[in-house]
C-alpha positions as CSV (number, residue, x, y, z in Angstrom):
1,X,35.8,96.6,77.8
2,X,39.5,95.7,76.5
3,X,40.8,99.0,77.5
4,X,39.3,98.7,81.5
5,X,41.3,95.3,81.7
6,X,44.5,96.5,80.4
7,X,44.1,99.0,82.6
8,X,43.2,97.1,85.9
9,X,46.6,94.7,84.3
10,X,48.6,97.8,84.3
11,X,47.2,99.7,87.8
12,X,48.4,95.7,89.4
13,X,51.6,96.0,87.8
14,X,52.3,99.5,89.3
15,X,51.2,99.0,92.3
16,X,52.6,96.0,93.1
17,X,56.2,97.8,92.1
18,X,56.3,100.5,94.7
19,X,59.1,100.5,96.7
20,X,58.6,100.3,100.7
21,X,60.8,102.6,102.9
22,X,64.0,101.8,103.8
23,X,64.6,100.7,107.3
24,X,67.1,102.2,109.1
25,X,69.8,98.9,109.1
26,X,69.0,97.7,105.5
27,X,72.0,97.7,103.7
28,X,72.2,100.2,100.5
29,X,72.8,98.4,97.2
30,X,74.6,100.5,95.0
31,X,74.6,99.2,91.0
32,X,78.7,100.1,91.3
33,X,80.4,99.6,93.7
34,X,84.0,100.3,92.3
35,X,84.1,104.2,92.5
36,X,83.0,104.1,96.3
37,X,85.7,101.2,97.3
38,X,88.4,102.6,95.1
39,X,88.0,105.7,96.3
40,X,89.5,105.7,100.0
41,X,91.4,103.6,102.7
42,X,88.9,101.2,105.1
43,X,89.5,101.1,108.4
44,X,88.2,97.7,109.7
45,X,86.0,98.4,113.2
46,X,84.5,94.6,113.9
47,X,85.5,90.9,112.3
48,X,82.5,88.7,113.1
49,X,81.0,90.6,115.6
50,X,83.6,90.4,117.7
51,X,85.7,94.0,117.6
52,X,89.3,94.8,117.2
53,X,92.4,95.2,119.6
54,X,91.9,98.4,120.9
55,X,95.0,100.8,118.9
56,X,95.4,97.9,116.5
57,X,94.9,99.1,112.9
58,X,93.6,97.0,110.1
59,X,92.9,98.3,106.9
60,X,91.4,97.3,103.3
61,X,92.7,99.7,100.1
62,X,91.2,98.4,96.4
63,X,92.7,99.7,93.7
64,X,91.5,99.8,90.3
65,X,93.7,97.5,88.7
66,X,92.1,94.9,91.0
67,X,94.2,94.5,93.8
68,X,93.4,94.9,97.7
69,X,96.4,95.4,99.8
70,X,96.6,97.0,103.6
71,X,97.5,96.1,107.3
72,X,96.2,92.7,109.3
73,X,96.7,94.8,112.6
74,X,100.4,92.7,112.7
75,X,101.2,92.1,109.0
76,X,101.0,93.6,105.6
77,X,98.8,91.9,103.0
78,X,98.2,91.9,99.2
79,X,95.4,89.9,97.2
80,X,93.6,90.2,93.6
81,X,89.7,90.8,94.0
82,X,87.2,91.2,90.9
83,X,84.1,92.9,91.6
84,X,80.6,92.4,89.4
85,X,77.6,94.1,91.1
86,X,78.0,93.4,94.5
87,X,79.3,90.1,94.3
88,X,83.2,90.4,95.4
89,X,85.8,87.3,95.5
90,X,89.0,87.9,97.0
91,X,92.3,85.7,95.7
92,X,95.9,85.0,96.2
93,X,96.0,86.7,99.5
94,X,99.8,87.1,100.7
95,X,101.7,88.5,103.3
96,X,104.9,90.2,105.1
97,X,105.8,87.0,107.8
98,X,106.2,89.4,110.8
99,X,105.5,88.0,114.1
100,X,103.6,89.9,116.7
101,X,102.0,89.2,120.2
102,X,99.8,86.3,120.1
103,X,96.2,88.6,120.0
104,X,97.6,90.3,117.3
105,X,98.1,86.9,115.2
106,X,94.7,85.5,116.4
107,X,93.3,88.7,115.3
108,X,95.0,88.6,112.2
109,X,94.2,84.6,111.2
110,X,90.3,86.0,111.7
111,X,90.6,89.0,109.8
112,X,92.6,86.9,106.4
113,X,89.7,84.4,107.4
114,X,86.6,87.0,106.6
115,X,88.5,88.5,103.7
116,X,89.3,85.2,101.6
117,X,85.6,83.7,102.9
118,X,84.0,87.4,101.2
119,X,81.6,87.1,98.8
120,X,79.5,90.4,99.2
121,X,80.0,93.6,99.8
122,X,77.6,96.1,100.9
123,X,77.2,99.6,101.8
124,X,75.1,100.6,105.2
125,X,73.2,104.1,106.1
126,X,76.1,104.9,108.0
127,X,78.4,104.8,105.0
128,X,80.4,101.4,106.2
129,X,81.5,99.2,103.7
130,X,80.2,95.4,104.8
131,X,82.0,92.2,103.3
132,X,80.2,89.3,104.0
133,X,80.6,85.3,103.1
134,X,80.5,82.2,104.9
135,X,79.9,82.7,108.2
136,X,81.6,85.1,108.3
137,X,81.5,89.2,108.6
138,X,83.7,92.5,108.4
139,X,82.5,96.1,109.0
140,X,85.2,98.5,107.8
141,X,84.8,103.0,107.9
């Protein structure tokens, strides 16, 4: 009689650990995330839903000496970032002083805005890193 009830406890147990199938815009979480954003140069296609400047080019690099540095689509930026899980703060963010047509700076105040405001990042289907943080959201490729 012991045996059938640890049994039934263990059959519950199992079965209520199965995994469902992943929808096709879930976000993949990835135990490390280093390797992946270390690994290439992001190309940032939306800040908070609301695109880029056509031929404009911002850009996130991470290093792995902790440092993010790239382009604003008018300046040059550097900043210090740790990374546990996928839990990512962003500090210290500096840049060149360059000034460029007023969309470009509006552009640029938005995109510093998502990155110091990041507090997530994840990975979607499509291979697109997402930062995430109050209010606010960057897609980069």
């Amino acid at each position: 009689m012991n045996r059938t009830l640890v049994a039934l406890a263990v059959a519950a147990l199992v079965s209520g650990c199965t995994t469902q199938p992943q929808e096709p815009n879930e976000q993949i979480q990835h135990p490390q995330y280093a390797p992946l954003l270390t690994s290439k140069e992001w190309i940032v296609e939306d800040i908070d839903g609301q695109g880029i400047i056509d031929s404009s080019r911002a850009s996130l690099s991470f290093d792995t000496e902790g440092r993010v540095s790239g382009s604003t689509s008018c300046n040059r930026y550097f900043a210090s970032y740790s990374l546990n899980g996928h839990r990512l703060e962003i500090n210290q963010v500096a840049t060149t002083m360059m000034a460029c047509p007023e969309a470009l700076m509006q552009q640029e105040r938005r995109f510093l805005n998502a990155l110091e405001a990041a507090q997530r990042i994840a990975i979607d289907p499509s291979g697109a890193l997402i930062l995430q943080g109050n209010g606010h959201r960057m897609l980069a490729r």
